[in-house]
C-alpha positions in Angstrom: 0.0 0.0 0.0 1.0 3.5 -0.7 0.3 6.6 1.4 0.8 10.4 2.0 -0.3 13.0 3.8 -1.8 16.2 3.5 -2.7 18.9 5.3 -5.8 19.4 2.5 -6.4 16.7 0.4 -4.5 14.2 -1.9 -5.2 12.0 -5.0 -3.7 8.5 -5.3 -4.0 7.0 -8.6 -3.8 3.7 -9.8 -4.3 2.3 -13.0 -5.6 -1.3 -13.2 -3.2 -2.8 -16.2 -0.1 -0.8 -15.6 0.6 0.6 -12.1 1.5 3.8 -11.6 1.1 6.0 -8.5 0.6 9.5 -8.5 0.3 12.2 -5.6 -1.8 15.7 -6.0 -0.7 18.2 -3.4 -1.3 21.8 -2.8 0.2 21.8 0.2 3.9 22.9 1.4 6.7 20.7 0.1 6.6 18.3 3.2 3.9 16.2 1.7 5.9 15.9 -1.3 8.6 14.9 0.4 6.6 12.0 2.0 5.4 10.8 -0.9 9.0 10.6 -2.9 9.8 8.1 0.3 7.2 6.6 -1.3 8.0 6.4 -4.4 5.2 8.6 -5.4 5.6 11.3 -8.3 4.1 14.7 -6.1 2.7 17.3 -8.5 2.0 20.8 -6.9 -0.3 22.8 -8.2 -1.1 26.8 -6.9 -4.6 26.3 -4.8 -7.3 28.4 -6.4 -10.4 29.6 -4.5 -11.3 30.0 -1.0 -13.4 28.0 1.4 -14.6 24.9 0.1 -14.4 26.3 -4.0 -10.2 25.9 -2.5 -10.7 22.4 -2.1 -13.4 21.8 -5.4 -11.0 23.2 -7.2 -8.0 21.1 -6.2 -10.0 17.7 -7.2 -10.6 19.4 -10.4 -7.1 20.2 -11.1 -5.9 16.8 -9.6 -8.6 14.4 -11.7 -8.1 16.7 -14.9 -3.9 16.0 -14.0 -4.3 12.2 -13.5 -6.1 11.6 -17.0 -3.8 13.9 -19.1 0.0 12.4 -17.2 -2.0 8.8 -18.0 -3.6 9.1 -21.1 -4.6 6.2 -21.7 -6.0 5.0 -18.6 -9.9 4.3 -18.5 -10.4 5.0 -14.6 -8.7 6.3 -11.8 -9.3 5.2 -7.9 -9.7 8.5 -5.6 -8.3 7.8 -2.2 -8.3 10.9 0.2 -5.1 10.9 2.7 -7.5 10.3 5.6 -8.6 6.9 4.7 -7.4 3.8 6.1 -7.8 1.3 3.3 -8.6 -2.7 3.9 -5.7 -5.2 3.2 -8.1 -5.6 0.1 -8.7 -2.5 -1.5 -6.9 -2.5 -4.9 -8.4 -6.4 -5.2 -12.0 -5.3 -4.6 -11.7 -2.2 -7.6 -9.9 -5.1 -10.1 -12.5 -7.1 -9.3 -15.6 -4.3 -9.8 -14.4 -2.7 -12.4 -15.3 -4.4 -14.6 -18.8 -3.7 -13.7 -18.2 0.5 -14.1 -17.2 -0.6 -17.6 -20.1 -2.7 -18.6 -23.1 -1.3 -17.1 -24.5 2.6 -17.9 -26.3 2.9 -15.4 -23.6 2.9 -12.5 -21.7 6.4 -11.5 -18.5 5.3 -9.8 -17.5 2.8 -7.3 -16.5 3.3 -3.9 -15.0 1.5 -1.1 -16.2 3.3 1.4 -19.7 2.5 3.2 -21.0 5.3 5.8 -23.0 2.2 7.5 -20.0 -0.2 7.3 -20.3 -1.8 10.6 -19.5 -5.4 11.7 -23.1 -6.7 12.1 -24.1 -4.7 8.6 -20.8 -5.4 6.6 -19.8 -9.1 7.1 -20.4 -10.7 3.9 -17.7 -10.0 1.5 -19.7 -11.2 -1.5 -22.1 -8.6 -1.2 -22.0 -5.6 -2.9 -24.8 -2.5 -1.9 -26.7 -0.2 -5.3 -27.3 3.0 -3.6 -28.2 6.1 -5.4 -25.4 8.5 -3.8 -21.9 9.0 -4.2 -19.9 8.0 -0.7 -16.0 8.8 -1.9 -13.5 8.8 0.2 -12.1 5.9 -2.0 -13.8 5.2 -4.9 -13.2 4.7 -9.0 -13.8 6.9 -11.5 -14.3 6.1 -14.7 -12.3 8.6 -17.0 -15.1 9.1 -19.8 -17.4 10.4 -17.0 -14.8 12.9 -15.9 -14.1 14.0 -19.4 -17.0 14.6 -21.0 -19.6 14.9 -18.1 -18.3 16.4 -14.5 -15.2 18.7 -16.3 -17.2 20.7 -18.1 -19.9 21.2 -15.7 -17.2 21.8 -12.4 -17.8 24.5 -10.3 -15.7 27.6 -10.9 -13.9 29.0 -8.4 -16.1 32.0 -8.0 -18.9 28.8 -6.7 -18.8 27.8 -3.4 -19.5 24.2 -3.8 -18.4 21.2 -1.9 -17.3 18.9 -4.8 -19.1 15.8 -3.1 -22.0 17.7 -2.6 -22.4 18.6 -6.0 -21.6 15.7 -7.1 -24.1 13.9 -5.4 -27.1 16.5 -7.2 -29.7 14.6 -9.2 -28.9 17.0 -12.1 -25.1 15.5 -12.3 -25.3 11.8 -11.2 -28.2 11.6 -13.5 -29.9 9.0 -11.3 -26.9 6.4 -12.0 -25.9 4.2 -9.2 -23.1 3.4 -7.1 -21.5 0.0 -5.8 -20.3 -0.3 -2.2 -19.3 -2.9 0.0 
């Protein structure tokens, strides 16, 4: 597993042929130090924004960097420096995502469940449809970004929580998501 730390947020990015690793900061240059330990590639970018447009704007620039330094990658996995991630989690997205490329009417899919207790979360064969967008860790499939969420993103001058809008009926389009 690969991590690094932010003071804001940071992207992770994994393809699921080829692996390469990635790390989006706009922080000070100790995260990027962290992640070369890593063996991570940092890539600093100048915030833009305030408030929570700062931090819409940083997924923006960090998904919109992802697909154009891996062109031709169909997905990326989203993993926020928060998250602790299961001994599992790169297995469960190779074996989902094939799922995110064969059926329309899903939006992403994420590895993290809000209600992922023991007594609700203890089948590992079972996967939950909800009609929301959980993040934290999830895959994104690169056509979606591309020609659906970049044009429509926030500008700075907005003062949107990405997730939140996001979530809005008029941008997930009443597609689905997959969780565990």
């Amino acid at each position: 597993p690969v991590c690094c730390t932010s003071s804001t947020v940071s992207f992770y990015y994994i393809s699921i042929s080829e692996r390469h690793f990635s790390c989006f900061l706009f922080s000070p240059q100790e995260p990027a130090d962290v992640a070369r330990v890593f063996g991570l590639r940092p890539v600093l970018h100048t915030p833009i924004g305030d408030k929570n447009a700062r931090i819409s704007q940083h997924y923006k620039a960090s998904l919109a960097g992802i697909f154009s330094l891996y062109p031709s990658s169909e997905f990326a996995i989203i993993l926020e420096e928060d998250l602790d991630v299961a001994p599992d989690f790169f297995s469960y997205f190779s074996q989902t995502v094939h799922l995110l490329r064969e059926d329309p009417t899903l939006y992403c899919i994420s590895a993290w469940n809000d209600q992922g207790y023991e007594h609700s979360c203890n089948d590992a064969s079972l996967l939950y449809r909800v009609e929301t967008m959980p993040g934290l860790g999830w895959l994104l499939k690169r056509s979606l970004f591309k020609n659906e969420l970049e044009p429509r993103w926030p500008s700075p001058d907005k003062h949107w929580d990405w997730d939140m809008w996001m979530r809005t009926g008029a941008i997930r389009k009443g597609r689905c998501v997959f969780f565990p």
